[in-house]
C-alpha positions as CSV (number, residue, x, y, z in Angstrom):
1,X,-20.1,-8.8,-43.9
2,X,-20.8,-5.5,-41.6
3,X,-17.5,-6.5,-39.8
4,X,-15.0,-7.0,-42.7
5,X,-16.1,-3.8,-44.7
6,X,-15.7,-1.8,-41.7
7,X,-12.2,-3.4,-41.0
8,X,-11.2,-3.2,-44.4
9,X,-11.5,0.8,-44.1
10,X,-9.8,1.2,-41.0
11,X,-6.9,-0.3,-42.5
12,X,-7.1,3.1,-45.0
13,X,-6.9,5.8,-42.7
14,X,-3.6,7.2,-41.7
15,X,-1.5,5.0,-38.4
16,X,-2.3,8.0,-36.1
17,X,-5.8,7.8,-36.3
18,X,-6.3,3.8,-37.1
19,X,-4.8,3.4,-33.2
20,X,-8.1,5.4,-31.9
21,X,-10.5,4.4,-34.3
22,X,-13.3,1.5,-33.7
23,X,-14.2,-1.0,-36.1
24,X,-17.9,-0.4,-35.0
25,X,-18.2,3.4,-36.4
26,X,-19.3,3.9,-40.1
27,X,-18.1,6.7,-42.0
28,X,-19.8,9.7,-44.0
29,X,-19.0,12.4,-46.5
30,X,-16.3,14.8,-45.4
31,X,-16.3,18.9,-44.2
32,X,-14.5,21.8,-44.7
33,X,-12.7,22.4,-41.6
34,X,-12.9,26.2,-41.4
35,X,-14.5,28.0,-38.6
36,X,-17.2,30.0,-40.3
37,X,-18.5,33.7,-40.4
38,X,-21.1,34.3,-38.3
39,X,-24.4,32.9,-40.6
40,X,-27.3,34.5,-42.1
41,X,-29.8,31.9,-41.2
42,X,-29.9,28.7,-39.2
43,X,-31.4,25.2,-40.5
44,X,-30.4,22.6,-37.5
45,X,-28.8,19.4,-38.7
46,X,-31.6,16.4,-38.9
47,X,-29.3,14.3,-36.6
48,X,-28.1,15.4,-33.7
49,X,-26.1,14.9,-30.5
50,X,-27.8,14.6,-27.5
51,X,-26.9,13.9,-24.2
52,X,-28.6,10.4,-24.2
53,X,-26.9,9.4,-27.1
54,X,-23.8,9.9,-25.6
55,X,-24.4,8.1,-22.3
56,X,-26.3,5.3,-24.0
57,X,-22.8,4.1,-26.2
58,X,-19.6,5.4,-23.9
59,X,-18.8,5.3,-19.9
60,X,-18.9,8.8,-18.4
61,X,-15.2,8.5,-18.5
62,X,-11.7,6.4,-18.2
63,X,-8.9,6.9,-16.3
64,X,-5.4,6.0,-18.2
65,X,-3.0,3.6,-17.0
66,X,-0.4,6.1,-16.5
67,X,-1.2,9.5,-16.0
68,X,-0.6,12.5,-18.7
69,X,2.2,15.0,-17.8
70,X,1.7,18.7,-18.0
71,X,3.3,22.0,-18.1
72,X,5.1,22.6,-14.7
73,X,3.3,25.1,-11.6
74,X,6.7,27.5,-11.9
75,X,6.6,27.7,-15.6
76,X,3.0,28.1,-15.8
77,X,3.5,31.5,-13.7
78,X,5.8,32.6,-15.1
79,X,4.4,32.7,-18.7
80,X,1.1,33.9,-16.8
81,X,3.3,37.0,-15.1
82,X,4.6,37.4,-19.2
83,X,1.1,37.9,-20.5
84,X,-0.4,40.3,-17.4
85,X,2.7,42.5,-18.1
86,X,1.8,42.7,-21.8
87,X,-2.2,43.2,-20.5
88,X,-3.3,46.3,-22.8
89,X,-4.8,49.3,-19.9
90,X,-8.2,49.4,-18.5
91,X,-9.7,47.7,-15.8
92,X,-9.5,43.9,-15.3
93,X,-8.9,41.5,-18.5
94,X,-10.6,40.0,-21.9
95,X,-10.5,36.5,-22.0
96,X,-11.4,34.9,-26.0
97,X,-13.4,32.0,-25.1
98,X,-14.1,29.3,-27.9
99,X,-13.8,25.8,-26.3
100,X,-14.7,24.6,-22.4
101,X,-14.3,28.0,-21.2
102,X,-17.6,28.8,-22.4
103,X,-19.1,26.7,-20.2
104,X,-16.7,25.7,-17.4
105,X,-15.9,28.5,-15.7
106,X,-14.8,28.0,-12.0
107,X,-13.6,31.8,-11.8
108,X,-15.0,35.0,-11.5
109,X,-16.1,37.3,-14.3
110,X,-18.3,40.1,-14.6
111,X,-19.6,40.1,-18.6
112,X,-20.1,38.2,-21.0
113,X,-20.5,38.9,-25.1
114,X,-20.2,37.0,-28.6
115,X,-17.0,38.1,-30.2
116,X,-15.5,37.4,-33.6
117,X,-11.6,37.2,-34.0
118,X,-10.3,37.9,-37.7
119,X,-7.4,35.7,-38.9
120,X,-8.2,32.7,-36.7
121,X,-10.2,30.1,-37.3
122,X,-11.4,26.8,-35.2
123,X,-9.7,23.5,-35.6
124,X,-9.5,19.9,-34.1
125,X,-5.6,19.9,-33.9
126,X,-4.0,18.1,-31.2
127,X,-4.0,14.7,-29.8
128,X,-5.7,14.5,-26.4
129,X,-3.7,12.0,-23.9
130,X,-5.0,13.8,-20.7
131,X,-8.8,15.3,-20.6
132,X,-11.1,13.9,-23.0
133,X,-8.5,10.7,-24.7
134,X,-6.1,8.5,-23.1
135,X,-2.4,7.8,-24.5
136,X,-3.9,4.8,-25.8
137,X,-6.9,6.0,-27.4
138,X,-6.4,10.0,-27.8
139,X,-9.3,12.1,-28.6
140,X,-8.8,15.9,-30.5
141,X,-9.3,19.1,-28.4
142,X,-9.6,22.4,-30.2
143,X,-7.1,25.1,-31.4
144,X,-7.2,28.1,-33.2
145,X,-5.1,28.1,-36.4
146,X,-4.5,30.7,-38.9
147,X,-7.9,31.3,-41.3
148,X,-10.6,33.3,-41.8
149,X,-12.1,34.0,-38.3
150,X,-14.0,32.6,-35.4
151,X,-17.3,33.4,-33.4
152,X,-16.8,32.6,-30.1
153,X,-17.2,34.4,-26.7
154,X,-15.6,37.1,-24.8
155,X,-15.5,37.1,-20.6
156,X,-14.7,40.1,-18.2
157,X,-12.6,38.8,-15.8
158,X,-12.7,42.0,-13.1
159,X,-9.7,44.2,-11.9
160,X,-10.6,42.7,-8.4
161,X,-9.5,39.1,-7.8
162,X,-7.7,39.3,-11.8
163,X,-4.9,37.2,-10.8
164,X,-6.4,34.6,-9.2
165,X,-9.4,34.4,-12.0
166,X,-6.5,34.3,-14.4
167,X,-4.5,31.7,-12.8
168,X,-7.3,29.4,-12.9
169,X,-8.1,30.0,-16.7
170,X,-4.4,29.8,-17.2
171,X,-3.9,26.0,-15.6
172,X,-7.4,25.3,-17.6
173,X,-5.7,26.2,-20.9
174,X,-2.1,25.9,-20.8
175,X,-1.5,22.8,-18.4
176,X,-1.4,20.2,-21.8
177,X,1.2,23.1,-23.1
178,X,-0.6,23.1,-25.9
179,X,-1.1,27.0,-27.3
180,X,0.5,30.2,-27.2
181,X,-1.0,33.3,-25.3
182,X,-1.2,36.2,-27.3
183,X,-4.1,39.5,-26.9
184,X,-6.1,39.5,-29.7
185,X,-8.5,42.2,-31.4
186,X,-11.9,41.1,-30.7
187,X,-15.1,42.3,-32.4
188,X,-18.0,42.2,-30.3
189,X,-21.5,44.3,-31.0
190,X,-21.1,46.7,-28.0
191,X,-17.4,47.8,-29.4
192,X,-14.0,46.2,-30.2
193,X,-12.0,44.8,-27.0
194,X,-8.2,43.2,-26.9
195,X,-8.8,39.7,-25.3
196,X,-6.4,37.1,-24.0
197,X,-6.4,34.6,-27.0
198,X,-4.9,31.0,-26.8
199,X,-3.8,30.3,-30.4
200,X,-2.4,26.4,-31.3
201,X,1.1,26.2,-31.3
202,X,2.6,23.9,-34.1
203,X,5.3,23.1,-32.6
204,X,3.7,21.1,-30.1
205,X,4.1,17.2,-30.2
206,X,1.0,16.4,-30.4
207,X,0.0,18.6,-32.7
208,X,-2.7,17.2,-35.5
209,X,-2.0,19.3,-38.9
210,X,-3.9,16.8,-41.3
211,X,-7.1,15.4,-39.2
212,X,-10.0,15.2,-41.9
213,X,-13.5,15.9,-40.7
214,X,-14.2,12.2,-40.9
215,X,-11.4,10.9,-39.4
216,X,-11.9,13.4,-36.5
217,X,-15.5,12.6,-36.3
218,X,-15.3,9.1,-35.9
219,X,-12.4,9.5,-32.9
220,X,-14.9,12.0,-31.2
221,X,-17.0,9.3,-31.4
222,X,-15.1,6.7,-29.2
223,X,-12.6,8.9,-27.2
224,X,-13.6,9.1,-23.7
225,X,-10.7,10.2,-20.7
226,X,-10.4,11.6,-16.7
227,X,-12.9,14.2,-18.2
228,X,-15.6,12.7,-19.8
229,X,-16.3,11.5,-23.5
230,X,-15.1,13.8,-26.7
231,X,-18.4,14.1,-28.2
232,X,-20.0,15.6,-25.1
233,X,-17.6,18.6,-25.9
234,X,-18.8,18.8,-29.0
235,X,-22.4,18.8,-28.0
236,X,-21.6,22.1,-25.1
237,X,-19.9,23.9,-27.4
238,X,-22.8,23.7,-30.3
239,X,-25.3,24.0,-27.3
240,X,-23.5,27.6,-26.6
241,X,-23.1,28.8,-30.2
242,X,-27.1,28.1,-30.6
243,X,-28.0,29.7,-27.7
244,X,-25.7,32.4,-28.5
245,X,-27.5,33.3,-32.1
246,X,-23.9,32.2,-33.3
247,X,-24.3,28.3,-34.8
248,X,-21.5,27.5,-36.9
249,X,-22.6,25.8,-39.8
250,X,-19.4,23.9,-40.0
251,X,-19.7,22.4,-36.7
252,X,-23.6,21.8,-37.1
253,X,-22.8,19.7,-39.7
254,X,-19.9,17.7,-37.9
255,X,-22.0,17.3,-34.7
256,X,-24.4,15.4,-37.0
257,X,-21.3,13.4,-38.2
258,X,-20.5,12.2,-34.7
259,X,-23.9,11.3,-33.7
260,X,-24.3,9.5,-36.6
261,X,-21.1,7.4,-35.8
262,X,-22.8,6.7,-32.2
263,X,-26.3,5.5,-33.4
264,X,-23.7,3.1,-35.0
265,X,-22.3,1.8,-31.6
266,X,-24.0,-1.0,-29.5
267,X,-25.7,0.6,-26.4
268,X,-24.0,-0.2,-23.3
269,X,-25.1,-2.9,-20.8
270,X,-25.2,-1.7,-18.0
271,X,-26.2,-3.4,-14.5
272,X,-26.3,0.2,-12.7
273,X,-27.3,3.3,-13.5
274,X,-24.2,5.5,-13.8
275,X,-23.8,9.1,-12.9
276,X,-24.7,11.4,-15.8
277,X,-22.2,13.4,-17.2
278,X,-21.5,17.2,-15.8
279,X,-20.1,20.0,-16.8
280,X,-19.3,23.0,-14.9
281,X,-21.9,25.4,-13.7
282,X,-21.7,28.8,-16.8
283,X,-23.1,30.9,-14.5
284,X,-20.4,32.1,-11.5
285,X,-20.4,35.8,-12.0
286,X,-18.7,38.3,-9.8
């Protein structure tokens, strides 16, 4: 009975997301999908993602058959050497933050603050063949799309060792070719700054316009790539916002979404114990 009902609403959902879906996640009421102000007060969701949800139901990650292409070493330069010449003056560069770079940052930077960046708001919009999907089961990395605005975070990379802090936030970014670089405004309590901003570019083929909340949940739910499972995404970025004093409601109620999908999922069986998933260490200041 379980079985047919489920299979009988994957056939509903649009072809794109019926090839990542699994017939073992449930679905739930649908979201907005706007990136929301920064909140008044916080109530955290009654289920949510944790780490040992996550390694309980998915492997710590799969490697695709064939490997993803990206954005060539000569042309990623070059569009780097493009933005640094359009760098606004003052010492070292702004960097807007509001996916992995909050977290993984294998550069050098010298402060950190919460920003907010008007006109922009967070999206799941682009298929992900390469990081946390494969080409045959694709998971959804973030953009940022035209909309209200977006609470995020703002690094200092220093004037001291800028290019090579840059370059390896620029391959971190733009590799998949999927956004534009553009310096933003950026509000942040301790005064406005004009931060290196990676919008979503619709033009890109793998660009996701139409993702609902619950289709998107339940392929967060399953996608796992070369860097670890979708949903464990999900859970940093939530993680940072609350420690932050910055939860986004939206996504607070979407991380609940996901988890629930996983409590759905049979544990894995595992012989071994496998290596927990890792992210990068937050802390490498200058």
């Amino acid at each position: 009975m379980r079985s047919g009902v489920l299979n009988q609403r994957h056939e509903t959902l649009p072809p794109a997301a019926r090839s990542v879906l699994s017939d073992r996640c449930r679905s739930t009421e649908t979201c907005t999908a706007a990136c929301q102000p920064l909140p008044t007060r916080f109530c955290p969701a009654v289920t949510d993602l944790s780490r040992a949800l996550i390694e309980a139901r998915l492997p710590p990650h799969v490697d695709p058959d064939v490997p993803a292409g990206s954005v060539a070493e000569e042309q990623l330069r070059q569009s780097m050497d493009e933005a640094l010449a359009a760098r606004p003056s003052g010492d070292g560069a702004w960097v807007f933050a509001y996916g992995a770079l909050l977290w993984e940052r294998a550069f050098r930077f010298d402060e950190e603050r919460v920003g907010r960046v008007s006109g922009l708001a967070r999206h799941y919009c682009f298929w992900d063949e390469s990081n946390r999907g494969t080409p045959t089961h694709k998971g959804l990395p973030l953009g940022l799309v035209p909309g209200e605005s977006c609470s995020e975070g703002a690094i200092h990379l220093p004037a001291d060792g800028l290019r090579e802090a840059l370059w390896t936030v620029w391959q971190h970014e733009m590799s998949p070719g999927y956004y534009i670089a553009r310096w933003k405004p950026v509000w942040t309590p301790e005064g406005d700054v004009v931060a290196l901003t990676f919008l979503a570019d619709p033009a890109h083929a793998l660009f996701a316009a139409s993702v609902t909340d619950s289709d998107a949940a339940e392929i967060l739910a399953i996608a796992v790539g070369p860097g670890g499972p979708a949903a464990a995404y999900l859970l940093e970025l939530v993680r940072w916002l609350r420690e932050h004093d910055v939860p986004d409601p939206h996504l607070e109620r979407f991380q609940a979404m996901v988890a629930a999908r996983l409590e759905a999922i049979e544990p894995l069986h595992r012989c071994s114990r496998t290596p927990p998933l890792v992210h990068q260490n937050r802390n490498h200041r200058a």
